[in-house]
TORPA-4810 file (N, C-alpha, C, O; in nm, 3 decimals):
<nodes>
NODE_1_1.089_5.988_4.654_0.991_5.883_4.627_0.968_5.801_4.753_1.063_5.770_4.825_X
NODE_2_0.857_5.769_4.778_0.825_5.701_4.901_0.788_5.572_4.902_0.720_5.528_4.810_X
NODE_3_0.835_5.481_5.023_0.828_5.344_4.989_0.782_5.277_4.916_0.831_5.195_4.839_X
NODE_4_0.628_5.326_4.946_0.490_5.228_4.888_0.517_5.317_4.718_0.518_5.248_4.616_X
NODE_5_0.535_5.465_4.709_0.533_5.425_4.556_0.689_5.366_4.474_0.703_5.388_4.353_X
NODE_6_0.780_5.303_4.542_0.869_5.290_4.489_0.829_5.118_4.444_0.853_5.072_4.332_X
NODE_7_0.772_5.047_4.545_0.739_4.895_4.537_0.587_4.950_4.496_0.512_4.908_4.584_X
NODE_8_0.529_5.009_4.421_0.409_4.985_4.312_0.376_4.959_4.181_0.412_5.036_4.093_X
NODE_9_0.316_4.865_4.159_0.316_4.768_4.036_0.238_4.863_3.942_0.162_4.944_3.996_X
NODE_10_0.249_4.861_3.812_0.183_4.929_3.746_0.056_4.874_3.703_0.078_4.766_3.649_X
NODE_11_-0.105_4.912_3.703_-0.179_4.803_3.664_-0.176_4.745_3.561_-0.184_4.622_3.559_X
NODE_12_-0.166_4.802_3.476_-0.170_4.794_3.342_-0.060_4.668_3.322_-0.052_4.633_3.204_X
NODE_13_0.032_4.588_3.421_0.120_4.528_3.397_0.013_4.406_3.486_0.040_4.293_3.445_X
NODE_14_-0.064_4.406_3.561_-0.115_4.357_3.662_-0.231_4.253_3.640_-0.259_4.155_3.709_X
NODE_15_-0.297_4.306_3.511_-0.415_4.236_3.471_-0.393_4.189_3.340_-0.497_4.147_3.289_X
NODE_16_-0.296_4.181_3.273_-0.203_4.055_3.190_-0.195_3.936_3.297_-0.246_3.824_3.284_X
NODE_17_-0.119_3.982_3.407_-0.089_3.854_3.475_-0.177_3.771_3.497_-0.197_3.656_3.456_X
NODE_18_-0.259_3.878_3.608_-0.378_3.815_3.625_-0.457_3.728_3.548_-0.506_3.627_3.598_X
NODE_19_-0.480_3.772_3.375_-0.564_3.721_3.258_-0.500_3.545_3.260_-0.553_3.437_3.283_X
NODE_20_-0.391_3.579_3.232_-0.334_3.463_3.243_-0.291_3.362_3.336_-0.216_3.272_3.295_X
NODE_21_-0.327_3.365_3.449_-0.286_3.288_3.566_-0.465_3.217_3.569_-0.505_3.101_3.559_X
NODE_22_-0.536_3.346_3.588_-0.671_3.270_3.564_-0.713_3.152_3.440_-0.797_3.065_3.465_X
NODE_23_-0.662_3.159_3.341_-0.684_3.081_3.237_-0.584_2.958_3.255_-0.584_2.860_3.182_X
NODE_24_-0.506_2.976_3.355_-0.406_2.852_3.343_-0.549_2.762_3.426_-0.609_2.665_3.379_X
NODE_25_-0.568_2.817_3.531_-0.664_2.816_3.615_-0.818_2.710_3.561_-0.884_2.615_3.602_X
NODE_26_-0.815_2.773_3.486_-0.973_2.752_3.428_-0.921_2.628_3.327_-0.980_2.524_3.358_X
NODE_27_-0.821_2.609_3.206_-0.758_2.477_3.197_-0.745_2.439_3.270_-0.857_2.421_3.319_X
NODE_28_-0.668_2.399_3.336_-0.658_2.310_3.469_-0.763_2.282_3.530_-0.766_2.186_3.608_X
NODE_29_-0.873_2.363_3.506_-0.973_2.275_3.591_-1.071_2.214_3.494_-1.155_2.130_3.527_X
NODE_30_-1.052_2.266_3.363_-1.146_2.179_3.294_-1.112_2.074_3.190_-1.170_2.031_3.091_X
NODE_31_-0.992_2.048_3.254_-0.921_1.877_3.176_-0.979_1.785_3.230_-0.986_1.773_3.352_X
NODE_32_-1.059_1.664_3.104_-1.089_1.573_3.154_-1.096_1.463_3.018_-1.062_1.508_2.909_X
NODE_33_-1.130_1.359_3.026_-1.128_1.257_2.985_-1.218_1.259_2.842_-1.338_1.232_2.838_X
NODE_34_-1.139_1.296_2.730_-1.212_1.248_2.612_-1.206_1.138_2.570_-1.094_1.088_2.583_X
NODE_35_-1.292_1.064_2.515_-1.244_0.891_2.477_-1.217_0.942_2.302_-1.293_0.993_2.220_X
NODE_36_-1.096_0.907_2.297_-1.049_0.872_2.159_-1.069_0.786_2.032_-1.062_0.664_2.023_X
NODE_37_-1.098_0.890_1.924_-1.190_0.859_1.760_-1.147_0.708_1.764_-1.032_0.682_1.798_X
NODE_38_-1.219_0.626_1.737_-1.219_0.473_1.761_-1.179_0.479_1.563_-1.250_0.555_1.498_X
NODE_39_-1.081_0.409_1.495_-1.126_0.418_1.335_-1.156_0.235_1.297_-1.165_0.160_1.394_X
NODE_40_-1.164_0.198_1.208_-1.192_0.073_1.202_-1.052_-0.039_1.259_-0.930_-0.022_1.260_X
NODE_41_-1.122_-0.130_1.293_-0.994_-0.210_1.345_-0.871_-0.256_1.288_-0.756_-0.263_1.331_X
NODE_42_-0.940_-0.292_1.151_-0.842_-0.359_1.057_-0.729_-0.241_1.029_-0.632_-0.271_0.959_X
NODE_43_-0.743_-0.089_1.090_-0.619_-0.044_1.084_-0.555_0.017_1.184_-0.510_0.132_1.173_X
NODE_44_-0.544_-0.053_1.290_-0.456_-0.080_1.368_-0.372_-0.203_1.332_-0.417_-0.305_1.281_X
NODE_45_-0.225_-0.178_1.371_-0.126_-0.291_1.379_-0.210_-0.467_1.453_-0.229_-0.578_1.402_X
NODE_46_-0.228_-0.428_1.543_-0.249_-0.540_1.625_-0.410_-0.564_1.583_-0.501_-0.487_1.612_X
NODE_47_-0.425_-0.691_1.505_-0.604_-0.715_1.501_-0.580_-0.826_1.427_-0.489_-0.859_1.351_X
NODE_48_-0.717_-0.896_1.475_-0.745_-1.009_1.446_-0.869_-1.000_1.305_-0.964_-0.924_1.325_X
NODE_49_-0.868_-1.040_1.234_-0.991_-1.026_1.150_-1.061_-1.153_1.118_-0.984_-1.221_1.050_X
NODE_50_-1.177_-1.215_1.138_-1.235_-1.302_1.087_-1.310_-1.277_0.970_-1.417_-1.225_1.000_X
NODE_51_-1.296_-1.295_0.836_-1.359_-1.267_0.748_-1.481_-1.333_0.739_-1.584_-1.278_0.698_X
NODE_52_-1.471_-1.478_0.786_-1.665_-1.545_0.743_-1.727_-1.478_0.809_-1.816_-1.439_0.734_X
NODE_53_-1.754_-1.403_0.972_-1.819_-1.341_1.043_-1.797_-1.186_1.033_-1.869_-1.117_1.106_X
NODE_54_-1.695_-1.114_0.940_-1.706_-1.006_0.883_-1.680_-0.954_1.045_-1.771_-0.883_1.086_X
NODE_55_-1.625_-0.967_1.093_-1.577_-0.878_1.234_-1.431_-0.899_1.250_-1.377_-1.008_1.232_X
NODE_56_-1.357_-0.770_1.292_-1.200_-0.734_1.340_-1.205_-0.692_1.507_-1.280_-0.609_1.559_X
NODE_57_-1.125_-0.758_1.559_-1.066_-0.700_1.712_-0.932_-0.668_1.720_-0.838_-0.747_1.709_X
NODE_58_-0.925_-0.494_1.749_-0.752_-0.493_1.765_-0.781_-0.414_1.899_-0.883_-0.363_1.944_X
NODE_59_-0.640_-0.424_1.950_-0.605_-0.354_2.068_-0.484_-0.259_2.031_-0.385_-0.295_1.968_X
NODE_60_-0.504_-0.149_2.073_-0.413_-0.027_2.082_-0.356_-0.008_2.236_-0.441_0.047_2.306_X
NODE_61_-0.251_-0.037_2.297_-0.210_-0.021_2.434_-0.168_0.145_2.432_-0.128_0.216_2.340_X
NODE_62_-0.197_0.176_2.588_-0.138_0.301_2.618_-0.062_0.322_2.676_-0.077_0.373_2.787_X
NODE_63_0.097_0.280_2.604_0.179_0.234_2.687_0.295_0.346_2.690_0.406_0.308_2.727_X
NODE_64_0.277_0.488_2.651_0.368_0.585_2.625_0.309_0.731_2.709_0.194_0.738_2.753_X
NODE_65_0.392_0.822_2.719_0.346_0.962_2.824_0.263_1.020_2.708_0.164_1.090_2.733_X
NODE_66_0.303_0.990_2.576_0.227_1.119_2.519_0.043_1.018_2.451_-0.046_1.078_2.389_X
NODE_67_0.040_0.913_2.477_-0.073_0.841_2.435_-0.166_0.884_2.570_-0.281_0.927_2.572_X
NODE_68_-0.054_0.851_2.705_-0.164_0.852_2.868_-0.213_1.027_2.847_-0.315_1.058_2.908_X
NODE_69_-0.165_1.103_2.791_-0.223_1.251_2.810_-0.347_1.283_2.824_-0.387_1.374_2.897_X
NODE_70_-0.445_1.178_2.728_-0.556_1.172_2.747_-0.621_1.153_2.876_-0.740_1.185_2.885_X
NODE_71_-0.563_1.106_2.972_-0.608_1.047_3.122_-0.561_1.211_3.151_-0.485_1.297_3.107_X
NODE_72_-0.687_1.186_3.283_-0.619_1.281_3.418_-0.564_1.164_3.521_-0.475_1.205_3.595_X
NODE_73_-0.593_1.059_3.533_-0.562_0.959_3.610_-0.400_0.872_3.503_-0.398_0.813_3.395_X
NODE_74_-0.282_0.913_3.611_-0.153_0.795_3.588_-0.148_0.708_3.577_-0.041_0.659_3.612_X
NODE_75_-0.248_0.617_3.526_-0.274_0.446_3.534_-0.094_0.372_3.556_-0.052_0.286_3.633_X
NODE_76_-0.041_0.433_3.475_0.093_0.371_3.463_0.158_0.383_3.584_0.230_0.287_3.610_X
NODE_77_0.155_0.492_3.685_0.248_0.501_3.776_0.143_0.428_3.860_0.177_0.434_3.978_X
NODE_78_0.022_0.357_3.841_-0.028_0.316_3.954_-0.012_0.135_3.928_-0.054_0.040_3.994_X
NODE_79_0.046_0.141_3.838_0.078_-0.063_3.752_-0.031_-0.123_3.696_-0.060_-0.242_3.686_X
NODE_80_-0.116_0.028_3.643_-0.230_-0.022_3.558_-0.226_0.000_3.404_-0.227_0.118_3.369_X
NODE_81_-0.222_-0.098_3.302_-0.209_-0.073_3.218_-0.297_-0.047_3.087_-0.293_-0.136_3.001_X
NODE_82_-0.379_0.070_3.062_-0.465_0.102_2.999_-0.434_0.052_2.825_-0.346_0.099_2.752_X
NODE_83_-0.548_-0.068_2.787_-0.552_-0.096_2.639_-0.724_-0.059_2.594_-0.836_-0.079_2.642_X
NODE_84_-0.649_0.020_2.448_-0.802_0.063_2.370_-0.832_-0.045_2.301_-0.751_-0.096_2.224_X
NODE_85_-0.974_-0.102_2.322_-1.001_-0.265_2.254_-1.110_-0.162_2.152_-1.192_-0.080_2.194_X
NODE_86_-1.075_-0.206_1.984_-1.151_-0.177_1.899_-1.244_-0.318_1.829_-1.198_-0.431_1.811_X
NODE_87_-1.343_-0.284_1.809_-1.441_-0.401_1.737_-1.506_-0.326_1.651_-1.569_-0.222_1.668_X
NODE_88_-1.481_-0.401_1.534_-1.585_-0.356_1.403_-1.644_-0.461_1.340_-1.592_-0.569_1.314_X
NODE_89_-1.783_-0.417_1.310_-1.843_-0.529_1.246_-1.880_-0.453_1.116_-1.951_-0.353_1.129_X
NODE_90_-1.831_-0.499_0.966_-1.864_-0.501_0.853_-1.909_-0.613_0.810_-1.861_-0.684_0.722_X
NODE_91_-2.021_-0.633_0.884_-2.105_-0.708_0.827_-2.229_-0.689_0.839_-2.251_-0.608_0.929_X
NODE_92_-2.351_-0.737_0.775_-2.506_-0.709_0.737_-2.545_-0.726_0.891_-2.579_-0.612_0.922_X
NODE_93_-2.560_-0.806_1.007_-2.578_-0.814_1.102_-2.536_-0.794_1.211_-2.415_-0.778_1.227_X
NODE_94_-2.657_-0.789_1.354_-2.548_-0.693_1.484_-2.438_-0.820_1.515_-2.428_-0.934_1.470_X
NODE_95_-2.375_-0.758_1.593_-2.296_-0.902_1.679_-2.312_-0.923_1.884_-2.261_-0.830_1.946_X
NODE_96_-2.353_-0.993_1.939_-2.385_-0.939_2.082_-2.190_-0.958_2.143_-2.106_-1.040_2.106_X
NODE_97_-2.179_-0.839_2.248_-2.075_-0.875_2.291_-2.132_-0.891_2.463_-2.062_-0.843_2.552_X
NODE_98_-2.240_-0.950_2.488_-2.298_-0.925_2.628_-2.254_-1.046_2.699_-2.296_-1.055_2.814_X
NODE_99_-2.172_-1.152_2.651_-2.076_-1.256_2.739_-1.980_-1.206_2.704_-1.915_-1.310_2.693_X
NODE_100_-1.881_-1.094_2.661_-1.751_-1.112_2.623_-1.685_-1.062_2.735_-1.713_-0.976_2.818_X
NODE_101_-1.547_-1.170_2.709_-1.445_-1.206_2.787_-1.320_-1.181_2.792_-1.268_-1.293_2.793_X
NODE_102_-1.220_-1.088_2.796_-1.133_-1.053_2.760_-0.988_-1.075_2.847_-0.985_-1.044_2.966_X
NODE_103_-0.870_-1.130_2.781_-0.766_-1.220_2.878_-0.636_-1.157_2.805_-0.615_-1.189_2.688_X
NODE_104_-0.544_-1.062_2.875_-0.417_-1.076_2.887_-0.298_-1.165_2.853_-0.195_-1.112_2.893_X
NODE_105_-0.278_-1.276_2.797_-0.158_-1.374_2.895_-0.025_-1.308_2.833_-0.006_-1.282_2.714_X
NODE_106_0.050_-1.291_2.925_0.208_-1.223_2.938_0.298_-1.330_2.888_0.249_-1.437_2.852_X
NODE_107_0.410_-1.311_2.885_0.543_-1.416_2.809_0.523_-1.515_2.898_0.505_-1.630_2.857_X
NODE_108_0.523_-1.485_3.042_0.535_-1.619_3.123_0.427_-1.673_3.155_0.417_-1.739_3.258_X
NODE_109_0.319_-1.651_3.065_0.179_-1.772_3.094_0.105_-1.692_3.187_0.022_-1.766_3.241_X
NODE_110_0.098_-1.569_3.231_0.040_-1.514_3.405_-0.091_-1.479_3.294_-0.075_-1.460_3.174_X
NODE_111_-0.199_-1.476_3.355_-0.350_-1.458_3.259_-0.427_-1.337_3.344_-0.489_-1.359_3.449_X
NODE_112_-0.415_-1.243_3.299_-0.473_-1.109_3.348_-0.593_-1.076_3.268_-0.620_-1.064_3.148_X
NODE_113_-0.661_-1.066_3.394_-0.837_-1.042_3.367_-0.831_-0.850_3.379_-0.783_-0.768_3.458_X
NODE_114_-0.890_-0.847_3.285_-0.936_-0.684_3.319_-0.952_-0.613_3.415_-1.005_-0.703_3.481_X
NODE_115_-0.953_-0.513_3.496_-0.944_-0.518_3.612_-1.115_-0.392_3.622_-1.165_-0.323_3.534_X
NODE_116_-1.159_-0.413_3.780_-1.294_-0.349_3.753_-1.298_-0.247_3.835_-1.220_-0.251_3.930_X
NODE_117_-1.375_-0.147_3.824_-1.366_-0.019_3.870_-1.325_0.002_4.017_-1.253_0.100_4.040_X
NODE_118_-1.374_-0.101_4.148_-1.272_-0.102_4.235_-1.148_-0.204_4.261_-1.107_-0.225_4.375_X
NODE_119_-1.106_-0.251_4.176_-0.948_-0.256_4.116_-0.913_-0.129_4.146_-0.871_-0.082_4.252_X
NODE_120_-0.935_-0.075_4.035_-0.863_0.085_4.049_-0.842_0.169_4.170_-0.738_0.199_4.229_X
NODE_121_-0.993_0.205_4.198_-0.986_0.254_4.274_-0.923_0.192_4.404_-0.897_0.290_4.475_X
NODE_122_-0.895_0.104_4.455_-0.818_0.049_4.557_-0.657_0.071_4.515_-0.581_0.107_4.605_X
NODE_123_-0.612_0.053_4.400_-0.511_0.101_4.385_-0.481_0.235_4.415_-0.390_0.270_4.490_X
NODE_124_-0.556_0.308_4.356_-0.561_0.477_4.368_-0.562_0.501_4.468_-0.485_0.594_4.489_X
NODE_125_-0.642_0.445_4.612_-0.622_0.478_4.737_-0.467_0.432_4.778_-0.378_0.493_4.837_X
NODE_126_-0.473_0.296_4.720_-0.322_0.228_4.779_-0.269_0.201_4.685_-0.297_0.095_4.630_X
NODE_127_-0.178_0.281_4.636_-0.098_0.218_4.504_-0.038_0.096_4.534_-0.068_0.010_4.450_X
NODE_128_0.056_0.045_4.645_0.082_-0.107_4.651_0.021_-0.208_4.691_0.071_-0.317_4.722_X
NODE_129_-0.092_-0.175_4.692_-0.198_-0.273_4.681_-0.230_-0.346_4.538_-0.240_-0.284_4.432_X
NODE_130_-0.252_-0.550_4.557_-0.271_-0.556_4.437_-0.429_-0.530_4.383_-0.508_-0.449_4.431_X
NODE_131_-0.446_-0.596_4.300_-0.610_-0.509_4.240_-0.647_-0.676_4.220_-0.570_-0.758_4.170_X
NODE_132_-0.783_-0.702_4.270_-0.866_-0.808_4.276_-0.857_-0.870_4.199_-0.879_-0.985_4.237_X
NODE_133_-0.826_-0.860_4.052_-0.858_-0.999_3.955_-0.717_-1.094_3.969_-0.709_-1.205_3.917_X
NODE_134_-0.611_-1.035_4.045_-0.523_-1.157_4.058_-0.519_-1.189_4.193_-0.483_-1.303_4.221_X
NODE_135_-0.542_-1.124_4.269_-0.588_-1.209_4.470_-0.744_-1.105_4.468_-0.767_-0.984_4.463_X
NODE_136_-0.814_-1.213_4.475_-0.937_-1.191_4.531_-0.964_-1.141_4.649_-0.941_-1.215_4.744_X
NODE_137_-1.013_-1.019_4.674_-1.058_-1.021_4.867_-1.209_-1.108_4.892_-1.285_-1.174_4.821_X
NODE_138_-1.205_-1.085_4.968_-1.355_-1.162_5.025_-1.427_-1.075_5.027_-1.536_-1.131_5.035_X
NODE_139_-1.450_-0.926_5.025_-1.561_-0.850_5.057_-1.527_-0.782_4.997_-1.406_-0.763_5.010_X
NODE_140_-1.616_-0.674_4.865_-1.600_-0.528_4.779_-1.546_-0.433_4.917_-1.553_-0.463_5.036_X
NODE_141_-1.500_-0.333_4.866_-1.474_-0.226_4.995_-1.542_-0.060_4.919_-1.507_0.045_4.866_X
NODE_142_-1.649_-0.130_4.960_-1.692_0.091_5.043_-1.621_0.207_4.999_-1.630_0.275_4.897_X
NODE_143_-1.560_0.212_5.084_-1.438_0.292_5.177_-1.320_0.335_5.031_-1.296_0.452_5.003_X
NODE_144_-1.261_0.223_4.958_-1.217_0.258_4.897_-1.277_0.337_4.783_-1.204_0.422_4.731_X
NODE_145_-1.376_0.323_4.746_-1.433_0.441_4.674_-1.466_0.544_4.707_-1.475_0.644_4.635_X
NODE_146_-1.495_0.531_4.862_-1.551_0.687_4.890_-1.378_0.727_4.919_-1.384_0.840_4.969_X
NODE_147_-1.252_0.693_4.911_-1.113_0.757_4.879_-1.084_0.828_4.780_-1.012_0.928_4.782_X
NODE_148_-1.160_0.764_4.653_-1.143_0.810_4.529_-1.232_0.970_4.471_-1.347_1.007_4.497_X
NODE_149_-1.146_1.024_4.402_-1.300_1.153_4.346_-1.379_1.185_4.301_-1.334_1.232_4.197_X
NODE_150_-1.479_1.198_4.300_-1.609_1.161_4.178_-1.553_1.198_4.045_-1.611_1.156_3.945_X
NODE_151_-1.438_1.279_4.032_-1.339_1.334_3.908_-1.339_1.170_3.818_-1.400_1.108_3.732_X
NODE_152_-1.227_1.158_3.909_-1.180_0.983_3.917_-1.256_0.886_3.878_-1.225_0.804_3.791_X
NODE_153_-1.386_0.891_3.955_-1.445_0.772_3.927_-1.497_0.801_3.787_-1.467_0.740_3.684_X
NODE_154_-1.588_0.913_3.802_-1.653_0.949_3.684_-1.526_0.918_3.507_-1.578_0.889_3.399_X
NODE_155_-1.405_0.929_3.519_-1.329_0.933_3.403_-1.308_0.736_3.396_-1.270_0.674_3.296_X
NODE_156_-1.331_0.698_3.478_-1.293_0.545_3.523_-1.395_0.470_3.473_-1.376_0.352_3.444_X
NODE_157_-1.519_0.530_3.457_-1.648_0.484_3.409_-1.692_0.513_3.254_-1.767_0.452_3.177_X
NODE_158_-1.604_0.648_3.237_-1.641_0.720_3.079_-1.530_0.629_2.980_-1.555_0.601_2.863_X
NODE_159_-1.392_0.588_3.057_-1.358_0.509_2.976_-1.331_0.395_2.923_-1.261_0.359_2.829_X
NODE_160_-1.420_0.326_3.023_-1.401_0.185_2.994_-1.509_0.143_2.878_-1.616_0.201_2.858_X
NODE_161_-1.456_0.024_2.800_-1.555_-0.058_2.757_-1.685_-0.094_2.767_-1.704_-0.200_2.826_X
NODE_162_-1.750_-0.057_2.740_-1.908_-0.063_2.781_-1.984_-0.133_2.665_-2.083_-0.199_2.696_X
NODE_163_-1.948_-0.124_2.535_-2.054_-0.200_2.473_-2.151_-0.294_2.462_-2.070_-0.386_2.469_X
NODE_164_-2.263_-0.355_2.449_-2.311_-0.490_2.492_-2.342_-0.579_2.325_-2.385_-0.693_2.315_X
NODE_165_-2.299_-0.473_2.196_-2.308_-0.509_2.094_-2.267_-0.406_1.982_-2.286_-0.285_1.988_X
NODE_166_-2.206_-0.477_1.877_-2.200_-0.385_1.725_-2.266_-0.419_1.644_-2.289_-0.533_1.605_X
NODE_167_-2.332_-0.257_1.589_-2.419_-0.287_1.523_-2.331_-0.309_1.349_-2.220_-0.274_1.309_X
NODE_168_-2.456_-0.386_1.278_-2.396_-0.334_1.110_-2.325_-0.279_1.093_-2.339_-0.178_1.163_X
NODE_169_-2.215_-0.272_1.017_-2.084_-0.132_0.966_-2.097_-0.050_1.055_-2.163_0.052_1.032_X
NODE_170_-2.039_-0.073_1.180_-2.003_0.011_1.296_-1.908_-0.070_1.374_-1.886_-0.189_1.348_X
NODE_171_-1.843_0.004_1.482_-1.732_0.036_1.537_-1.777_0.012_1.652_-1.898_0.034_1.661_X
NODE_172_-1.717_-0.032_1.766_-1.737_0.007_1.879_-1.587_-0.017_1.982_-1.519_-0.119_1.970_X
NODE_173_-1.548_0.111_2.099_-1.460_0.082_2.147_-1.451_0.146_2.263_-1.522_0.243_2.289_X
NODE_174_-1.376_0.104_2.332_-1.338_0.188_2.518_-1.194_0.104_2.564_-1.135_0.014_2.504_X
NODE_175_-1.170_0.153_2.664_-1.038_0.105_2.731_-1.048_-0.020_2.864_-1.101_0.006_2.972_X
NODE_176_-1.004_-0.122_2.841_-0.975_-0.213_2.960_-0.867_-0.186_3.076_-0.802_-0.088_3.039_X
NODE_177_-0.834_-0.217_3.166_-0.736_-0.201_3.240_-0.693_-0.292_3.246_-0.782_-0.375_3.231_X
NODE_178_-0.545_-0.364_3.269_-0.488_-0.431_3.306_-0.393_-0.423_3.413_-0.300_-0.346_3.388_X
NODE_179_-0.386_-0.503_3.573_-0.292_-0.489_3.662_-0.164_-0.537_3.592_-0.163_-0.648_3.539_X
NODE_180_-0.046_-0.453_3.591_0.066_-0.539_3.542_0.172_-0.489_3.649_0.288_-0.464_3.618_X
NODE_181_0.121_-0.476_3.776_0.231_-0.451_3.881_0.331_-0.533_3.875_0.297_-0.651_3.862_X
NODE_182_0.447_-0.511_3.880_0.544_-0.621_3.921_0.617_-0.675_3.797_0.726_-0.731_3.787_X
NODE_183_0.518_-0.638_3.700_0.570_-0.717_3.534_0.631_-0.624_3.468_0.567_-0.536_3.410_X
NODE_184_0.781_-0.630_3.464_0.850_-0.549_3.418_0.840_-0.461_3.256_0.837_-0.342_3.226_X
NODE_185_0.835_-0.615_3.159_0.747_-0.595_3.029_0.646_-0.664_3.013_0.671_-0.780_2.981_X
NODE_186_0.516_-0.631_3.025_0.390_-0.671_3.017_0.354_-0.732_2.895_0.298_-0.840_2.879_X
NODE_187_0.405_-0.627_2.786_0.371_-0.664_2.619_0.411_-0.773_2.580_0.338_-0.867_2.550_X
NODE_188_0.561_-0.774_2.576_0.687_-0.841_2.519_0.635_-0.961_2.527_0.664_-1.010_2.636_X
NODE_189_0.560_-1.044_2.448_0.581_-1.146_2.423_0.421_-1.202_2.416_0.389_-1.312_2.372_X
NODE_190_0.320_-1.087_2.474_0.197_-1.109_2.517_0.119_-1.116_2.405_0.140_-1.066_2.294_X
NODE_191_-0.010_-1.207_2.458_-0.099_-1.216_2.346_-0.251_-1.137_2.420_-0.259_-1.106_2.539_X
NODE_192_-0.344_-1.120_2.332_-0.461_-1.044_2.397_-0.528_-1.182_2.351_-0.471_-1.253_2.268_X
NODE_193_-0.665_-1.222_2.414_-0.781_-1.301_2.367_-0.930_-1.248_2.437_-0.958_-1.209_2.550_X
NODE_194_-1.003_-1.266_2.322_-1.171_-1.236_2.354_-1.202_-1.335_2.284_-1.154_-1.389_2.184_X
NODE_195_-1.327_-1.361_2.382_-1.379_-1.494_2.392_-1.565_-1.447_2.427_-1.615_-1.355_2.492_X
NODE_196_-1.612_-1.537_2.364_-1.798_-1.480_2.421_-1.834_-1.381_2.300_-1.912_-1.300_2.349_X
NODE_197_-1.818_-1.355_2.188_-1.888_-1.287_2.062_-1.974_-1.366_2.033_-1.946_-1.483_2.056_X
NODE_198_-2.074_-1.345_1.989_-2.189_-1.413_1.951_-2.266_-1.341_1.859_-2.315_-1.230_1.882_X
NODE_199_-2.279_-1.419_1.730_-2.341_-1.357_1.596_-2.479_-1.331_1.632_-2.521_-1.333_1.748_X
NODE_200_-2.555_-1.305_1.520_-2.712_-1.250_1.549_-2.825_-1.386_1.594_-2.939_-1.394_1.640_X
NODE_201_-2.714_-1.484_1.548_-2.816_-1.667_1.592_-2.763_-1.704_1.712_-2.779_-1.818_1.755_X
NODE_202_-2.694_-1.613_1.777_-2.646_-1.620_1.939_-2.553_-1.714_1.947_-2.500_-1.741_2.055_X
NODE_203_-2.506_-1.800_1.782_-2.344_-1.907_1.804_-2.239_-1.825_1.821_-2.235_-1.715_1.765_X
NODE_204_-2.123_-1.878_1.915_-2.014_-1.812_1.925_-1.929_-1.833_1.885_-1.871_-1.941_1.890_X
NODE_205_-1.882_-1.703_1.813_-1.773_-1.701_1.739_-1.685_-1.736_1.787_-1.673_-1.743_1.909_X
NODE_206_-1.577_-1.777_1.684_-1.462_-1.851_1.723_-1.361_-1.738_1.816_-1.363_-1.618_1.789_X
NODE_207_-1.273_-1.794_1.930_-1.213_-1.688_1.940_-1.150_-1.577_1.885_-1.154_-1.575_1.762_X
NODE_208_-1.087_-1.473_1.945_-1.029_-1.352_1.852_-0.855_-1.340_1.950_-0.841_-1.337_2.072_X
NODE_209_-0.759_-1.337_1.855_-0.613_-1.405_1.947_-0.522_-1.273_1.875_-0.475_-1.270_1.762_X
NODE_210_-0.515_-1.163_1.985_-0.427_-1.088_1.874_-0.247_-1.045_1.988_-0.212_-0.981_2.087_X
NODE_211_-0.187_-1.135_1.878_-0.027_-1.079_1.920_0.015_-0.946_1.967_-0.020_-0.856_1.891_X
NODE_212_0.081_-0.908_2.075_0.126_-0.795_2.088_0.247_-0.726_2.009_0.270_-0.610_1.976_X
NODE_213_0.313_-0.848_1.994_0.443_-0.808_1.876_0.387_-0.689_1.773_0.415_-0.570_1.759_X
NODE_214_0.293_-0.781_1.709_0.190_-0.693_1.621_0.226_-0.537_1.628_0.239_-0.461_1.532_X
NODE_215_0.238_-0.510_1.746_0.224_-0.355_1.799_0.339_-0.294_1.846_0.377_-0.184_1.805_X
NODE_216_0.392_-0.356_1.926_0.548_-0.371_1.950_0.659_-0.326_1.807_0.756_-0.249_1.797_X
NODE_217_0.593_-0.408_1.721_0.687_-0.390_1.587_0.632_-0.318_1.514_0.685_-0.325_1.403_X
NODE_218_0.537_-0.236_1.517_0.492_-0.173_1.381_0.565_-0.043_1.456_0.614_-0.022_1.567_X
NODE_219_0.541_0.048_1.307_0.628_0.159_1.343_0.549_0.282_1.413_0.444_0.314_1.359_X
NODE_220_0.584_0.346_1.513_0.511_0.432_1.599_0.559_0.580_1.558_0.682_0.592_1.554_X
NODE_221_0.488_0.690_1.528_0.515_0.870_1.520_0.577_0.875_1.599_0.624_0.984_1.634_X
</nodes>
């Protein structure tokens, strides 16, 4: 038997492999960012419900490996902390959310503003970098977006919060970011607040104040 046929693969063993290396292939390249079935608020743990204005706000945090799966982006290893903000209005009229305001505050009083698409992306270029809503720079940066991948940006844009209103018996929801670099437990002790809802006569609703305990303590799969 001679070299070359002693080290020859059989094909028939060859294009299994192949089938399958390509398909790892072709997953891998076509993972991306689904935004997750929003269900009404009032059943989530964490929510606020105002009954005279017939509207609920809860927040769902994504604070576990098997919740972030949904990301192609590690928010967590970058000290960003991705929360799903749900709003439902069961009530006869829309509600505008086109001032709304949404605030963090942690156990020790620190008040974290949402963070905005180059937040991120400045992190993503520089993970120890902090992200603008808690030190301001003086000038947007360019540069740091053109660091980032249109992959990236594009999933950074599909999942955020976007609504500008709920309509009648509907739902509406997306993900905020929060910087919580440095904050060992972010939750523990934290409250969420939105502020700026405004009914169909444009008065604003009273705030919406929902405990994190809420979520913390309910029981998780």
């Amino acid at each position: 038997m001679s070299l070359r046929q002693a080290f020859r693969f059989p094909m028939q063993a060859v294009i299994p492999i192949a089938g399958v290396m390509l398909l790892s292939l072709v997953c891998l390249a076509a993972k991306q960012f689904v935004m997750p079935a929003a269900h009404p608020a009032k059943s989530y743990p964490a929510h606020d419900e105002h009954p005279t204005e017939a509207l609920t706000v809860a927040i769902d945090p994504y604070d576990d490996a098997a919740k972030d799966n949904i990301f192609t982006i590690h928010y967590r290893d970058i000290g960003m902390a991705p929360v799903f903000l749900i709003i439902t209005n069961d009530g006869d009229q829309p509600a505008s959310l086109g001032e709304m305001k949404a605030q963090l505050v942690t156990a020790d009083r620190t008040k974290l503003s949402p963070a905005v698409p180059e937040d991120i992306y400045r992190r993503l270029s520089r993970p120890s970098a902090s992200a603008t809503n808690r030190y301001p720079l003086p000038f947007p940066s360019k540069k740091v977006k053109g660091a980032v991948s249109k992959e990236a940006q594009q999933e950074i844009e599909d999942s955020r919060f976007a609504a500008k209103a709920v309509e009648p018996h509907s739902t509406q929801a997306g993900f905020l970011f929060f910087d919580v670099q440095g904050i060992a437990t972010p939750l523990e002790g934290a409250r969420f607040y939105l502020t700026g809802v405004r009914d169909s006569k444009g008065e604003e609703v009273m705030y919406f104040e929902v405990p994190l305990e809420k979520y913390l303590n309910a029981p998780h799969p």
